[in-house]
N, C-alpha and C positions, 0 to 999 in steps of 0.2 A: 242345500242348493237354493238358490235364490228363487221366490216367485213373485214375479211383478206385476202378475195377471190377475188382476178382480175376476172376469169374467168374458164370456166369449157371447156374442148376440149372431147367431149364423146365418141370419139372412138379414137385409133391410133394404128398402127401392128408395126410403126418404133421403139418407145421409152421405150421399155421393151423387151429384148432381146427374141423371142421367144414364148412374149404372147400377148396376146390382152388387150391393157390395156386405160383406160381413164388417163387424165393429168387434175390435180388442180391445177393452175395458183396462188402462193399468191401476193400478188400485194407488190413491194419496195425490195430497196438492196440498200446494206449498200455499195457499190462501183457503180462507175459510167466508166465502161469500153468504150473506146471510139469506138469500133466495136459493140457496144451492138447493138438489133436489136429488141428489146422488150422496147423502151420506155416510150410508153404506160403503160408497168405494172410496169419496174422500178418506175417511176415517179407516178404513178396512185394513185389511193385511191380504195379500194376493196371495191366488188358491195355485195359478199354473205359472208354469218355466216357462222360460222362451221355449226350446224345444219342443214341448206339450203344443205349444203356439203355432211353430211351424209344421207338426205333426197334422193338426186340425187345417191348415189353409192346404197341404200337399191332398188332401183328400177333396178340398172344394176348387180343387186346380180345373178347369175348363168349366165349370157350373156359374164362378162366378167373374166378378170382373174388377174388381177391386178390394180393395181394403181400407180398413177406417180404426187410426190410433187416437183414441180419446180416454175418456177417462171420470174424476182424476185429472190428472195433469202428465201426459202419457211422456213430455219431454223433461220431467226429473229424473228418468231412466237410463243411465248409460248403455244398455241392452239395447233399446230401442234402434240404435246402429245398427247390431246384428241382425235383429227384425226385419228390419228396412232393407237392409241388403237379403238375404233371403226370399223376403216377400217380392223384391223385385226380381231376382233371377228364376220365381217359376210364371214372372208373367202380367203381376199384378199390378192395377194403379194404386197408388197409396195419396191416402187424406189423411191429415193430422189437425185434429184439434186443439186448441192451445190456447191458452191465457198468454204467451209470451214474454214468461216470465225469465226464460232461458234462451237467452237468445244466442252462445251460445255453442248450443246443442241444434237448432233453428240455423244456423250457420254451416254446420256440419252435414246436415241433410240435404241443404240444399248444396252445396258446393260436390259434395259425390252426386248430386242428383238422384237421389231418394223419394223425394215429395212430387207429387203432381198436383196436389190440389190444398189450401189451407183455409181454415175457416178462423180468424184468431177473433177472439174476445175481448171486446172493447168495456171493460166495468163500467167507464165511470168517470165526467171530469177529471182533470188533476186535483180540483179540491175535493171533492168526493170519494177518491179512490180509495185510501187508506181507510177512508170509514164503512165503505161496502165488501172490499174484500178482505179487511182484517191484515193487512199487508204493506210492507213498504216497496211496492215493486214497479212503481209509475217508471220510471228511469228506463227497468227492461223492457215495458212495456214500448216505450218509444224505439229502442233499439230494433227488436223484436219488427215491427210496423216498419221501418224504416228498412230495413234486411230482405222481408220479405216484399217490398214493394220495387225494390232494386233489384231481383230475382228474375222476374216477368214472368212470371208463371200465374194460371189462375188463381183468384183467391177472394174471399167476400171477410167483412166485417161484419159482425152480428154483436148486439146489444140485448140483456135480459134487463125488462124493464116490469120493474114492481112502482103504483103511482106513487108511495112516500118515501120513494129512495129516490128517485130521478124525478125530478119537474119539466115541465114542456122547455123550462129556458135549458134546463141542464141538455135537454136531446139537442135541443138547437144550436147550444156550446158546441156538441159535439159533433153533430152534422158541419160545421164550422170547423173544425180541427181539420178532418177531413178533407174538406173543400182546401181549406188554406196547403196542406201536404200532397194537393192534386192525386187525392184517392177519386179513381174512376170506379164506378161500378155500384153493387145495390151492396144496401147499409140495412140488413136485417134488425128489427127491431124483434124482440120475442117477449109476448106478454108473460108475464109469471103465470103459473098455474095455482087457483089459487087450492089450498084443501088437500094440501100434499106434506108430506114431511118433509120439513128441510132444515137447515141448521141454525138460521134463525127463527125466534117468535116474532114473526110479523103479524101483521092486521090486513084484515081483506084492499086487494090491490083491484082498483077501478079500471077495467080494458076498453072504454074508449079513450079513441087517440086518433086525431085529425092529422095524419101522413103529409097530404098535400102540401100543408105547409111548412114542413120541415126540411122537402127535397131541395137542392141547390144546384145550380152549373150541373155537374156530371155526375152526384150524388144522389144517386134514387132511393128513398127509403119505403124500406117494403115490411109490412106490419105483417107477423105471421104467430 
């Protein structure tokens, strides 16, 4: 029987804007980011079924208020379907986190109307991307972006920023993509953490970072 599930985290207030939501862990990604800080589920083999899955949310049915598929890379799962349609017929909002690598899969959740809320993953210029996340997937990544913008449904851009992998011009490239493809809304940047196991050996990452001047037009960048 298949298990796609690294792990279940039962409660969290941070990772759904506003609600109280549990997070489903699907275990593997198809990139190998060298700040990653989950290599446990990258690398892992998942513990639980979907069913095990929906066994756990049928019991947090009125306690909580949404749902959160991350990962991992929670959209290399064709299961994830099932999920989504379940998780929504007892009630629940569902957030997906996502490199948008699959776009798609990203296609399919939104078109049933599945997703309420996205948070997708911005690595990394085009000339940078291959060499941060180990990947040739800049192409879905536009799709991916492009898909979910035409959707109209909430959804933020977040950025993990270590200082010798992104330079102030690389953010500013990017805060510039952005701008240029009329992304409205805040552009999360997220300092690395440094002192943690992740899949790269990196060297300590400097977290200041002057915000102000990276914002644009209707792109607010918000350092967290």
């Amino acid at each position: 029987m298949s298990k796609p599930i690294f792990s279940i985290t039962p409660f969290t207030l941070l990772d759904y804007p506003a609600h109280t939501a549990c997070i489903i862990w699907f275990a593997g990604c198809n990139m190998r980011c060298l700040y990653c800080y989950n290599p446990t589920i990258v690398c892992g083999k998942g513990k639980l079924t979907i069913s095990e899955a929906v066994e756990f949310l049928q019991s947090r049915r009125h306690l909580l208020q949404a749902v959160v598929f991350s990962g991992g890379e929670c959209t290399l799962h064709p299961s994830i379907i099932r999920l989504a349609k379940e998780t929504k017929q007892m009630g629940y909002l569902i957030k997906i986190d996502t490199n948008g690598t699959r776009p798609d899969r990203i296609r399919r959740l939104l078109q049933d109307n599945l997703v309420d809320y996205i948070a997708l993953d911005f690595k990394a210029t085009q000339q940078q991307h291959r060499h941060i996340t180990q990947s040739e997937t800049w192409d879905s990544f536009i799709k991916s972006f492009t898909l979910i913008q035409e959707a109209h449904i909430p959804f933020e851009v977040r950025t993990t920023w270590h200082s010798e992998l992104l330079s102030i011009t690389d953010l500013q490239q990017m805060v510039s993509f952005l701008d240029q493809r009329n992304y409205k809304g805040n552009y999360f940047i997220q300092r690395y953490v440094n002192g943690v196991p992740t899949l790269g050996n990196l060297p300590y990452s400097h977290h200041y970072l002057d915000t102000e001047n990276l914002s644009c037009n209707e792109v607010q960048v918000i350092l967290r």
